[in-house]
C-alpha positions as CSV (number, residue, x, y, z in Angstrom):
1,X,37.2,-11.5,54.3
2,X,35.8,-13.2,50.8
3,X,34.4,-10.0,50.5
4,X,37.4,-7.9,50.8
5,X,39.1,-10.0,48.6
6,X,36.8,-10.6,45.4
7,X,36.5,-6.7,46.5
8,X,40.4,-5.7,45.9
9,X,40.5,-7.9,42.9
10,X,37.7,-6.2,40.6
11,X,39.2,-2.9,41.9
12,X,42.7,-4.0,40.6
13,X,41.3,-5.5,37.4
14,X,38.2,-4.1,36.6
15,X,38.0,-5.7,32.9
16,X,39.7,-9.2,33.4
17,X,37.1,-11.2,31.3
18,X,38.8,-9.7,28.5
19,X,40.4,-12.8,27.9
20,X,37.3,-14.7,28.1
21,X,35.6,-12.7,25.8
22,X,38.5,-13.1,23.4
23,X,38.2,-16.8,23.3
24,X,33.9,-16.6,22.8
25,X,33.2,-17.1,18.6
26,X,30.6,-14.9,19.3
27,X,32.4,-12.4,19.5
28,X,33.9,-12.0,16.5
29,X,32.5,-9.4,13.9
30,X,31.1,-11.1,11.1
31,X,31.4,-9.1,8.6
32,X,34.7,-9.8,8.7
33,X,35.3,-13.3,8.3
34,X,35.8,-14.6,4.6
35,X,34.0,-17.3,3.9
36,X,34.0,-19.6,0.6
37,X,31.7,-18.5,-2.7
38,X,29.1,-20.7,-1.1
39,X,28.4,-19.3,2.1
40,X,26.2,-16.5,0.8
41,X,23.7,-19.0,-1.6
42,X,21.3,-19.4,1.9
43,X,21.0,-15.9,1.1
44,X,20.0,-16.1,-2.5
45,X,17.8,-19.0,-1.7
46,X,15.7,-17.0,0.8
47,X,15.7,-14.2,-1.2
48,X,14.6,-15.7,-4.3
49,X,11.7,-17.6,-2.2
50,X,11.0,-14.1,-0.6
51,X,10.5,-13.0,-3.9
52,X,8.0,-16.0,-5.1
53,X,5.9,-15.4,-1.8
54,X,5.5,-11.8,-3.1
55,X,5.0,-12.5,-6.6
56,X,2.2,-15.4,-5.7
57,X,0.7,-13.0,-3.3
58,X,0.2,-10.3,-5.6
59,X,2.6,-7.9,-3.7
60,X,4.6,-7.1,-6.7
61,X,1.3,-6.0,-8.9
62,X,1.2,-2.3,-10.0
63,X,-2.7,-2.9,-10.2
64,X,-2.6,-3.7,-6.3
65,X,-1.2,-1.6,-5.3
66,X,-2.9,1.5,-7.0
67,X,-5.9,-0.2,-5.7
68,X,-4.6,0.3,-2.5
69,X,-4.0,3.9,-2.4
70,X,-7.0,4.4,-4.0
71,X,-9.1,2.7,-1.0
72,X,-10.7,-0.2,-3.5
73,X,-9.4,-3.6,-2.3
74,X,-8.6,-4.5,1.6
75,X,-5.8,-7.1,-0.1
76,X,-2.8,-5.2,0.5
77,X,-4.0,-3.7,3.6
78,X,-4.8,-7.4,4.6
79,X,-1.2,-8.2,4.0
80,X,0.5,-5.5,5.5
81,X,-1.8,-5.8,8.7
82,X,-0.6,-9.4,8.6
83,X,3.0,-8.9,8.6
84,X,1.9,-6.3,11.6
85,X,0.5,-8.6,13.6
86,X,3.2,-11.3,13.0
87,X,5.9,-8.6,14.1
88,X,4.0,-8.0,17.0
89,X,3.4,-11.4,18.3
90,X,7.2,-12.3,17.8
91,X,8.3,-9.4,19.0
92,X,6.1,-10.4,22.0
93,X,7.4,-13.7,22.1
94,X,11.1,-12.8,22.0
95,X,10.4,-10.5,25.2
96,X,8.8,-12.6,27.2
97,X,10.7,-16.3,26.6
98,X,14.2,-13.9,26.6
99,X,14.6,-15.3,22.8
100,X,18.6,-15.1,22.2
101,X,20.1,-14.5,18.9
102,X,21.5,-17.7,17.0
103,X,25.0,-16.0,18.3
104,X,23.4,-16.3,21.8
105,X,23.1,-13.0,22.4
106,X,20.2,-11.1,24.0
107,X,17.8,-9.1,21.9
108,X,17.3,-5.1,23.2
109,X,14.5,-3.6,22.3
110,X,14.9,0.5,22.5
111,X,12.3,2.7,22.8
112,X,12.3,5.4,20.2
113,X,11.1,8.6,20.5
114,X,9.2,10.7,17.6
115,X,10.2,13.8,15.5
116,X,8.4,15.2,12.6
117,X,10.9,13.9,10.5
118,X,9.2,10.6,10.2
119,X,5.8,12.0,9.1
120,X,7.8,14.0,5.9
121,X,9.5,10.6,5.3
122,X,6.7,8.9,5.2
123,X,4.4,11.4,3.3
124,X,7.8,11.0,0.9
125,X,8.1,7.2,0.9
126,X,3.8,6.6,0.3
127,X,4.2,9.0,-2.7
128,X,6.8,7.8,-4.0
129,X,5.1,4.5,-3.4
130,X,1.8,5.6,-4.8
131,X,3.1,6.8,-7.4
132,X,5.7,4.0,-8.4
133,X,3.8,1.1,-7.4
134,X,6.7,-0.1,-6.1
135,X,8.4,0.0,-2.4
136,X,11.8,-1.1,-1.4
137,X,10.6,-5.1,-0.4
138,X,9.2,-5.7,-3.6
139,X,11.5,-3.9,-5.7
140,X,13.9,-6.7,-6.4
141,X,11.0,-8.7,-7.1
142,X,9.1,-6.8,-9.5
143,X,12.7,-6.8,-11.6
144,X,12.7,-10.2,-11.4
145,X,9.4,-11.0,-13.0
146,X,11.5,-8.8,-15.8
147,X,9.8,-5.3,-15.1
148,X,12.4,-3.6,-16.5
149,X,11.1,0.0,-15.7
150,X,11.4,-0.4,-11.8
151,X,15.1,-0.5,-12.7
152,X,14.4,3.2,-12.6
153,X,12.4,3.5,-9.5
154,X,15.9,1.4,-8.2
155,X,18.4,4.1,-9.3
156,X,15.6,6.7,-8.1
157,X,15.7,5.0,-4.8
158,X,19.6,4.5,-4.4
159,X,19.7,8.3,-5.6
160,X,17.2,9.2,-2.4
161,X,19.1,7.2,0.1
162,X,22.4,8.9,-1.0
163,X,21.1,12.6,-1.1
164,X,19.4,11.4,2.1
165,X,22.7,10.8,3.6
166,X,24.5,13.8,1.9
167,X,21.9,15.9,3.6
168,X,21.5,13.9,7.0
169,X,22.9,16.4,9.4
170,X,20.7,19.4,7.8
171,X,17.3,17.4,7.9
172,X,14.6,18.0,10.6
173,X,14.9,15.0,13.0
């Protein structure tokens, strides 16, 4: 008889934690909220120490970078294998100890599949790179050491992402 009954009752209200969910914080979007002019300096702060971190470890050099793409120094490669293997560990970690957000929500992981999109996006971005010295993470930090010429490579890059978007639908993916 329970059976019938919690039966009936998620046939007659099939969404009835509704009002739970309602109550839950962490459910409420974000980027909605308005906070005071202070909230967003944890922000800054990590930003500006993600930036020192690259500036100390030579991320932001031109002269790295070139070397780099021209096969003379494993230092970059070093770095970026680094920040490979750290992804891969904590994305490791978050699967197997089912690693919640800081909302509490569960992390999904979807598998994607390929296209030959990515290979002309990244044939674009490593050119771009190569020839710029310059790549979206170290950017911001590269201005900031007063580089004023990467301002361009910024515009450049805005411009890309918006004719990117413009063209979206028309683009081999």
């Amino acid at each position: 008889m329970a059976a019938t009954n919690t039966q009936n009752f998620t046939d007659a209200a099939p969404d009835t934690d509704f009002e739970v969910r309602s109550l839950d914080t962490m459910c409420i979007n974000e980027s909605e909220l308005v906070h005071p002019w202070w909230y967003n300096l944890k922000y800054l702060l990590v930003g500006m120490l993600f930036g020192v971190v690259f500036i100390k470890a030579e991320i932001v050099s031109w002269y790295r970078i070139q070397e780099m793409f021209r096969l003379e120094s494993f230092h970059m490669y070093g770095v970026i294998g680094t920040a490979v293997a750290v992804g891969a560990i904590s994305i490791f970690l978050i699967k197997k100890l089912n690693i919640k957000t800081i909302y509490g929500e569960h992390v999904n992981f979807h598998a994607k599949s390929f296209n030959k999109g990515q290979i002309y996006g990244g044939l674009i971005f490593g050119l771009g790179w190569a020839m710029t010295g310059a790549c979206p993470g170290p950017l911001f930090a590269q201005i900031g050491t007063g580089v004023m010429a990467t301002g361009v490579v910024l515009m450049s890059a805005i411009a890309g992402t918006w004719v990117y978007g413009y063209l979206r639908e028309r683009l081999p993916h």
